[in-house]
C-alpha positions, 0 to 999 in steps of 0.5 A: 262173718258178713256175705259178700255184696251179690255181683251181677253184669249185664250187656247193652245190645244193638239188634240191626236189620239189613238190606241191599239196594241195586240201582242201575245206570242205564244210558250211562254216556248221557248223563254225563251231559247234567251239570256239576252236583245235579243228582239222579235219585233212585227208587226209594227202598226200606231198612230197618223201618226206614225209607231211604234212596241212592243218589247219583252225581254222574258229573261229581258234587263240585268243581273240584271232584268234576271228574269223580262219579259221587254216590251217597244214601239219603233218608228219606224218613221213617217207614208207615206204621214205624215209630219213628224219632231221633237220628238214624244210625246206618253203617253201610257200603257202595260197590261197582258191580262187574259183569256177574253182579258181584261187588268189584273189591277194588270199587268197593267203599265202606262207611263207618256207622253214621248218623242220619239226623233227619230226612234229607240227611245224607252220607256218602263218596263224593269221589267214588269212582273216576269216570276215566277209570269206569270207561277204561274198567270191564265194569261198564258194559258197552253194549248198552252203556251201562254199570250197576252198584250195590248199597248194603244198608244195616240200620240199628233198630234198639238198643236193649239190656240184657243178662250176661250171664243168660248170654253166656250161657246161650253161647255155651249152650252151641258145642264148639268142635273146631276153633278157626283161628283169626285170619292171618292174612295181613301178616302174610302180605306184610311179609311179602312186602318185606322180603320183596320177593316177585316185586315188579315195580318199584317206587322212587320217593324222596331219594329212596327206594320202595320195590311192591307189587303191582297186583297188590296196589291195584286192587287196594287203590283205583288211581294205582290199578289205572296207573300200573295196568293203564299207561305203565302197563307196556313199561318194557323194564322188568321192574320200571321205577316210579317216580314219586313226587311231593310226598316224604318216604316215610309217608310212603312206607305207611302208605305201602304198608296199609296196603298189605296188611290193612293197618298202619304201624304203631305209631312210635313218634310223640303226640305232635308227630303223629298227628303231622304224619296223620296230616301226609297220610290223609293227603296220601289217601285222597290221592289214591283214592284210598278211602278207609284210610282217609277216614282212619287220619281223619278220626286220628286228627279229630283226637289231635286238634289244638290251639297250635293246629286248628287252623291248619287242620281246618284247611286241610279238612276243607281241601280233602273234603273231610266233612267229619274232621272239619266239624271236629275244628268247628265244635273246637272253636266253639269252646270258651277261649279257643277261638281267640287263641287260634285268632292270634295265630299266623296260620288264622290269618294264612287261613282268613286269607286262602279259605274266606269262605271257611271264615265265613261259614265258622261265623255262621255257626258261631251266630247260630250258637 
């Protein structure tokens, strides 16, 4: 009788170091006077063997976003005395930080895991905070015309191999007395938005009805937080209606239902629906301000890019800045055939003319190739 073949597993892990950084504005109202895109750089500080700094666009780092605060991390290279080489993996997040330096949870943005690919390499908010709604927040101290912000940087250091099975029983090697069950609290909030109850405002969109909860959605977007507690905040109704414009109702739904639970419902269209829904909630998102959920559509329409689409998603991508998204359209154009079949297409030729810019950068990338 032959043995059996010895089975054995391990596990790749990723070991990271972590660090804040605060900068301080201090003499906020003057430099509101640089020009669009000029940035402000802090002092440099060190994560994970690397050298990094804040960069501060008080008047936003375009035409468009004039009215926004921008905020990104920049690398600046490798630390002395740290092997360096190969792009920077760095997870990390921004926030507005109220009157006790703690992070403010409605100003709080969070990044997925980028790669830095070399010094000068930068990711970030372009539209962090609008300067209305800091000069109108408890966060900005009139006193001595100041905020703060705080970047919490985890760099990925090494990946290493290790045995699952001295994993597993290291693990079991901690007595475990107490099982904490997950946390439920989206399932919760999801049936306060179902059964409505305390709802003070209600939305009017497309012909329906959606009652909510000011408190929820001013703490999950700035753009509600400074409508529902700014100009509507002496409504004299009960529950006022708002009305909603340019967006369909099960655009809204979703939209209302990320709020509360955090995520979206599973998606029960076809493939073509649901990215054209991904299209509506990534408009949605970045006219809330609602940052996670603008990346989620557009990881959602990285996956979704074809011949039938490209060009429309290029736009889109170019319209709400999504720098991610419109990389994913470059590096699908570049593929044998693709370029030609898009070509042919009327929404191309909608795009050559709208966007030439586009059609210009898409060469260049295409004669650097």
């Amino acid at each position: 009788m032959s043995a059996e073949p010895a089975f054995t597993t391990s596990a790749i892990v990723a070991s990271t170091a972590s660090a804040s950084h605060v900068l301080k504005i201090d003499g906020y109202s003057r430099t509101k006077g640089l020009a669009v895109g000029v940035h402000l750089r802090s002092c440099s500080f060190h994560v994970g063997g690397h050298s990094w700094h804040l960069a501060y666009l008080p008047n936003g780092d375009c035409v468009e976003r004039s009215d926004y605060i921008s905020i990104y991390l920049v690398l600046d290279g490798t630390a002395p005395g740290t092997a360096g080489g190969g792009p920077v993996l760095a997870q990390f997040s921004i926030s507005l930080l109220d009157r006790a330096g703690k992070p403010a949870p409605t100003y709080t943005r969070t990044g997925t895991t980028n790669q830095f690919s070399a010094p000068g390499a930068h990711w970030g908010f372009p539209g962090f905070i609008r300067r209305e709604v800091l000069e109108k927040s408890r966060h900005l101290n009139l006193k001595d015309d100041s905020f703060c912000v705080r970047c919490d940087v985890t760099v990925v250091t090494e990946f290493r191999a290790e045995d699952a099975a001295t994993i597993a029983a290291e693990a079991a090697a901690v007595p475990v007395f107490v099982g904490v069950p997950p946390s439920d609290l989206s399932r919760h909030l999801g049936h306060l938005l179902l059964n409505e109850q305390g709802a003070d405002v209600r939305f009017r969109v497309d012909g329906e009805d959606f009652p909510a909860h000011r408190c929820v959605l001013a703490v999950r977007s700035p753009v509600f937080q400074a409508e529902l507690f700014g100009t509507m905040k002496e409504a004299s109704s009960e529950a006022p209606c708002v009305e909603i414009h340019d967006m369909r109702a099960d655009v809204f739904k979703n939209l209302l239902h990320f709020m509360y639970t955090d995520s979206l419902p599973e998606p029960e269209e076809p493939h073509d629906e649901e990215a054209l829904m991904a299209q509506h909630l990534l408009v949605a998102a970045d006219r809330y301000d609602m940052e996670r959920l603008k990346l989620i559509c557009e990881d959602t329409l990285c996956r979704h890019i074809e011949v039938s689409n490209a060009a429309t998603t290029l736009a889109l991508a170019e319209q709400h800045r999504c720098q991610g998204l419109k990389d994913a359209c470059f590096q699908f154009l570049k593929t044998p055939g693709a370029l030609n079949a898009v070509m042919a297409t009327e929404d191309f030729d909608h795009l050559a003319v709208s966007c030439p810019s586009l059609i210009k950068e898409l060469m260049s990338k295409l004669a650097a190739r």
